[in-house]
C-alpha positions in Angstrom: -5.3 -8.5 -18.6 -8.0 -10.5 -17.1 -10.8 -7.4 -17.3 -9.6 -7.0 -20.9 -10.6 -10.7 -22.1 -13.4 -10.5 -20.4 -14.6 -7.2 -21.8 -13.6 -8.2 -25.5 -15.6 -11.5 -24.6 -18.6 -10.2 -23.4 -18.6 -6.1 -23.8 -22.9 -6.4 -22.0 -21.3 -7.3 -18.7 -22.1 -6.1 -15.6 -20.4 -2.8 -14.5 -19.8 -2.0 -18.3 -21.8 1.1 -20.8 -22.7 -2.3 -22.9 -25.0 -3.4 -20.6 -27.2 0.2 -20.7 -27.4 -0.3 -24.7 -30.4 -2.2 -26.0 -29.8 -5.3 -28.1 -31.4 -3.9 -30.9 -28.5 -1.3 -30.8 -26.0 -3.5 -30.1 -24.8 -3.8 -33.8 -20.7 -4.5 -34.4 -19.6 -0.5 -34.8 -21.5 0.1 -31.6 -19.6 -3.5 -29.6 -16.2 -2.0 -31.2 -16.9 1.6 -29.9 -17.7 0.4 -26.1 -15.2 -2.3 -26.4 -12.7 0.7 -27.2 -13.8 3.2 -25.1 -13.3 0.5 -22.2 -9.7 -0.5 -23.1 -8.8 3.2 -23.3 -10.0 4.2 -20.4 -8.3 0.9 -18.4 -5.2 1.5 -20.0 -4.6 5.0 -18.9 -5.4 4.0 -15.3 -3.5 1.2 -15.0 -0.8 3.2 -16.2 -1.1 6.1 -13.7 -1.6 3.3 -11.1 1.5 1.5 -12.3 3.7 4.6 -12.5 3.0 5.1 -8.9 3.4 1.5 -7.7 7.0 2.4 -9.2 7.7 5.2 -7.5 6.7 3.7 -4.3 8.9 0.4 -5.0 11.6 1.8 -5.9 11.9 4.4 -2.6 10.9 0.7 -0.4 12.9 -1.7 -1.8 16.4 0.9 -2.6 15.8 3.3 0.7 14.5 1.3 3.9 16.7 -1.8 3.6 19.5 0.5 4.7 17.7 2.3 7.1 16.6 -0.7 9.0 19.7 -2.7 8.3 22.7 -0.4 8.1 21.7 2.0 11.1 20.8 -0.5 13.9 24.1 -1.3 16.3 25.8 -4.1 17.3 24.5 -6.9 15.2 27.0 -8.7 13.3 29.8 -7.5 10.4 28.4 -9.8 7.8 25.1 -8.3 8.4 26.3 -4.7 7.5 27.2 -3.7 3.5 28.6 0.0 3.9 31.8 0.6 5.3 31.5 0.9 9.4 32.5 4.7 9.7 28.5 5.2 8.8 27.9 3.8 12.8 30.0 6.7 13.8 28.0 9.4 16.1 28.6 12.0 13.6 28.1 10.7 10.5 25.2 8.7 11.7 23.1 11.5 13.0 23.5 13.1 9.5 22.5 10.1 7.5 19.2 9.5 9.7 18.4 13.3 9.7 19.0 12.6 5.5 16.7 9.5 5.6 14.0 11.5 7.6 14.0 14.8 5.5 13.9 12.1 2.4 10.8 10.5 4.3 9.0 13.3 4.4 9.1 14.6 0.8 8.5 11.7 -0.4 5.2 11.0 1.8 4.3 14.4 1.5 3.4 13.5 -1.9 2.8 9.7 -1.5 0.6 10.0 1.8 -2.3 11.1 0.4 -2.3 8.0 -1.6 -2.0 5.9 1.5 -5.6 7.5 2.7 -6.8 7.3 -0.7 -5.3 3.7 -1.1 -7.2 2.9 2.8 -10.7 3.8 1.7 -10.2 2.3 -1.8 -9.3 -1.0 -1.3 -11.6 -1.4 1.9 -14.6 -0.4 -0.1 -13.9 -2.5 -3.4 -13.6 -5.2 -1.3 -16.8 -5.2 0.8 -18.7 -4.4 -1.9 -17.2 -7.3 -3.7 -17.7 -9.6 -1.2 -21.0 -8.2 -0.9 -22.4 -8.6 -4.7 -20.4 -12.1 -4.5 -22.3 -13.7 -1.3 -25.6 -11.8 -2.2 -26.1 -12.6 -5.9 -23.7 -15.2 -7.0 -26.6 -17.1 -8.4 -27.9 -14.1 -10.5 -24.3 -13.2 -11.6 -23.0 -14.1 -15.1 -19.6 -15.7 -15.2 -17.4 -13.0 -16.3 -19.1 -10.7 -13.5 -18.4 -13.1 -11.0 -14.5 -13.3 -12.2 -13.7 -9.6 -12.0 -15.6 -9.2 -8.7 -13.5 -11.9 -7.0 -10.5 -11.4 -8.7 -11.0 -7.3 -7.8 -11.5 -8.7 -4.1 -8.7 -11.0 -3.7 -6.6 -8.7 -5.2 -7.6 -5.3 -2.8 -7.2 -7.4 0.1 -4.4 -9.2 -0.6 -2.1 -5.9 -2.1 -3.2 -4.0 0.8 -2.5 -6.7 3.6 0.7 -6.7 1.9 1.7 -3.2 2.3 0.3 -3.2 5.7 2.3 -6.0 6.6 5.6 -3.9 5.0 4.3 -1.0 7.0 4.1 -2.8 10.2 7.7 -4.2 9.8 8.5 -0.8 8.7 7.5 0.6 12.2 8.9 -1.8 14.7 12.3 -2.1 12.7 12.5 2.0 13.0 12.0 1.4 16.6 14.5 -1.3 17.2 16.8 0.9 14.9 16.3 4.0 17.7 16.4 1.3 20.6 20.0 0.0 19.5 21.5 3.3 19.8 20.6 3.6 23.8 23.1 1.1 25.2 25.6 1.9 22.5 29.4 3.5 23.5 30.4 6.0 21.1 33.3 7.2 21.9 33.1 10.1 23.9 31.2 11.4 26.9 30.5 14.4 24.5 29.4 12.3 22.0 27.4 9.8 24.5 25.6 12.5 25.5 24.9 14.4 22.3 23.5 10.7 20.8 21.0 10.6 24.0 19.6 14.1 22.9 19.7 13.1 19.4 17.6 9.9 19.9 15.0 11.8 22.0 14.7 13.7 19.2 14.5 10.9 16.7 10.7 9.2 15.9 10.8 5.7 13.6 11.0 6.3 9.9 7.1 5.5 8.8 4.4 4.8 5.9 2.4 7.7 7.0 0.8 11.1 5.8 1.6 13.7 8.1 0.3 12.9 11.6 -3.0 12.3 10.6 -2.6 8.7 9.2 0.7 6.3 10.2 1.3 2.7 9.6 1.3 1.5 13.2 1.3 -2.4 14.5 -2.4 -1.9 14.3 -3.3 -1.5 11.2 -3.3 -4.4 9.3 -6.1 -6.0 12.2 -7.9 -2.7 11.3 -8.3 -3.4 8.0 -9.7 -6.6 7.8 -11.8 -6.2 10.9 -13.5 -3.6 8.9 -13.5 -5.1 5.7 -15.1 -8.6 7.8 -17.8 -5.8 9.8 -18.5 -4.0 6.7 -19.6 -7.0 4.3 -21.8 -8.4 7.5 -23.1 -4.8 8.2 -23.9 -4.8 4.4 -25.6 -8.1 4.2 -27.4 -7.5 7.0 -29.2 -4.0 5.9 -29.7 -6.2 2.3 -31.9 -8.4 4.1 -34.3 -6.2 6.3 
């Protein structure tokens, strides 16, 4: 909403095909064409963004609050929503092995994004910071609004979802770890659980092995987002 005022405002800002066209050019047909061409082009991004913002939402906020709530032992009844015969050995093992299969096909899909998501937001915002600290006295206003509001806004989404990731990670491990000291029922069934767990690995944002939301990852990010605007700076000035 923001980029949109601004563009209708002042279609010759920075970043935009306006500022390419002469002034001599720049008759009302021509401001109504870019203006256009801009809004349509925003539009169908933010709706491809938005539909998978959805998709991802909707599998966080409706999947993992029973994985990380409903799975892990001994805690208290008022903690727990589904009936208790879930915590049995059997139908326990199923549900996780159900939740993990359902992890994978959905990161199948939405991992890539997570990679994509990683580079993305890391690069907007050091080049943000960048332009900002470099040439905030040569920057017109609206410039400097969508620069900062595009930095703020990489940063803080994706410390948010690295922050969901991280919780993400060590609740999967306290899920696993509650299941160790557990009795369920049966030597059988004690036993079976024990080769079960070993079998078991944490329910994770990742893609594959390549690229997993660990405890790490969120220090990662702004360390490099911190060394890459300094790094940047610093080649600007030699």
């Amino acid at each position: 909403m923001i980029m949109s005022v601004l563009l209708i405002w002042d279609p010759r800002g920075a970043m935009l095909i306006g500022a390419v066209v002469p002034r001599s050019y720049f008759v009302f047909p021509v401001r109504c064409i870019i203006i256009f061409y801009h809004l349509y082009t925003m539009t169908y991004y933010h709706i491809g963004v938005v539909a998978l913002v959805n998709t991802f939402f909707t599998y966080i906020f409706h999947n993992i609050p029973i994985y990380i709530k409903e799975f892990r032992m001994n805690q208290s009844q008022n903690t727990y929503k589904m009936n208790n015969s879930l915590r049995t050995a059997a139908n326990i093992r199923h549900a996780y092995r159900s939740f993990q299969i359902l992890s994978a096909n959905t990161f199948c899909f939405l991992g890539i994004f997570l990679i994509i998501s990683q580079a993305t937001f890391t690069w907007v915002a050091v080049y943000a910071n960048f332009v900002l600290i470099r040439f905030w006295s040569q920057l017109h206003i609206g410039s400097k609004a969508i620069l900062l509001s595009s930095s703020v806004l990489a940063t803080g989404f994706w410390v948010v979802m690295l922050e969901y990731g991280k919780l993400l990670f060590t609740k999967g491990k306290r899920v696993l770890g509650s299941w160790k000291g557990n009795k369920w029922g049966s030597v059988r069934e004690n036993r079976e659980m024990r080769r079960f767990i070993w079998s078991c690995q944490p329910i994770t944002f990742s893609y594959g092995r390549q690229y997993v939301i660990k405890r790490v990852h969120l220090l990662l990010f702004l360390r490099g987002v911190t060394r890459g605007t300094f790094k940047a700076l610093l080649a600007a000035k030699k």
